[in-house]
C-alpha positions, 0 to 999 in steps of 0.5 A: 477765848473772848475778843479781847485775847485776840487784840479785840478782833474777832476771827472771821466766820467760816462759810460752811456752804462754800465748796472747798477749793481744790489746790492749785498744784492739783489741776498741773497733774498730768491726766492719765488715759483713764482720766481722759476715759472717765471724762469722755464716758461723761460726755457721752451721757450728756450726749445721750441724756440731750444736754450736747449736741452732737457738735459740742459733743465732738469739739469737747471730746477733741478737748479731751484727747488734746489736754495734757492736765487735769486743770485742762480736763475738768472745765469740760464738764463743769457744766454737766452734773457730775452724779452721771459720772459713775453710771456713766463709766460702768456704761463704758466699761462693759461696752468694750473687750477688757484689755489684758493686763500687760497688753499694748495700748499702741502699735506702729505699722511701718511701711519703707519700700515695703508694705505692712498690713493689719487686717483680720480679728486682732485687738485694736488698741487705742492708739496706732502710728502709721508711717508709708515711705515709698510703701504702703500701709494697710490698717483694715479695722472692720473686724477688729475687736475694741478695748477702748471707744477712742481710737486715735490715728497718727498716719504719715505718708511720704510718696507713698499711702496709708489705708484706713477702713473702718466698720460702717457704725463707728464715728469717724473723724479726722484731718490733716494736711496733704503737699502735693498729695492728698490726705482724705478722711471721711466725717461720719458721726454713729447715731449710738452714743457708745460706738467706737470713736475713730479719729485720724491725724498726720499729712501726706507729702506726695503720696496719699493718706485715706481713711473711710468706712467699708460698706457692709461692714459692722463693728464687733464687740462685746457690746454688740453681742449683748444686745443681740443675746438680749433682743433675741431673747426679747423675741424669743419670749414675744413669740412664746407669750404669742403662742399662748394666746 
């Protein structure tokens, strides 16, 4: 066809280089937790690589657990290389206990003029309700097992608390709001990228909310079992080749 069969009007080039444009339906989906995860296991290699720092690091990955959409999820790391995605998110996987299928991924703790506790080695999911009522509400996680790095908090207290403990090497962060109460949320960023990452939210009104570490005490997890397998055999062949020496 020459330009005569168009009306002597030429079709306009095409630029090849030009990425193509994601339709405008696509960033309205609503992001799944798996989403959120595989853009929170980028930002953590950012984190690590040295391309954030920690405070961008925190404020973005507010970002992420705070978007409802993938057009809201995306430009948190439109400036991050998106070939460190997949290495980044294998990282991830093999950090944490994998969660059973058909396993909860949430739990309430109810305390009415009444207490409820949760303690022990139990499998923390990644997200926990906790409403104190003239009661109490004790969630101990220094020996829980973690399925995901995020672990989000909503803690409610109405003259009554909620206590929160966690290992010693997480991050910790949190805020909300105290009335004639008070809510106390201690801020502890881990110096390992991949360590659990707690955050907690909710307010107390004429009762308490507090959540901090307990000394002493270290998160326990798959991760942390591999590295100790490995540095104990790294010793372990260190002294073998000094005992051929």
């Amino acid at each position: 066809m020459d330009a005569s069969d168009n009306g002597g009007q030429r079709p306009a080039p095409v630029d090849l280089t030009k990425p193509a444009q994601a339709p405008p339906a696509e960033a309205a989906i609503r992001a799944s937790d798996a989403d959120r995860d595989r853009i929170a296991a980028i930002l953590r290699e950012a984190l690590a690589e040295g391309r954030l720092d920690a405070e961008e690091h925190a404020e973005r990955i507010d970002g992420v657990y705070r978007a409802k959409t993938m057009g809201e999820l995306e430009p948190l790391i439109g400036d991050l290389p998106a070939g460190r995605e997949g290495a980044g998110t294998d990282r991830a996987a093999a950090a944490y206990a994998p969660e059973p299928s058909g396993g909860a991924v949430a739990a309430t703790l109810v305390g009415i003029f009444s207490s409820a506790v949760r303690k022990g080695r139990w499998r923390a999911p990644d997200r926990i309700s906790a409403v104190a009522v003239l009661g109490s509400v004790e969630i101990d996680l220094t020996e829980a097992l973690f399925t995901r790095q995020h672990l989000h908090i909503n803690a409610t207290s109405v003259l009554g608390s909620v206590e929160i403990r966690v290992p010693e090497n997480v991050t910790l962060r949190g805020g909300g709001a105290g009335v004639l109460g008070a809510f106390e949320a201690e801020t502890y960023e881990s110096d390992d990228p991949a360590a659990p990452v707690i955050t907690v939210h909710g307010f107390a009104v004429l009762g308490s909310v507090e959540a901090k570490p307990k000394r002493g005490k270290w998160v326990r997890d798959l991760h942390g079992r591999m590295q100790d397998r490995m540095h104990g055999r790294r010793r372990d062949r260190g002294e073998r080749r000094r005992g051929h020496m």
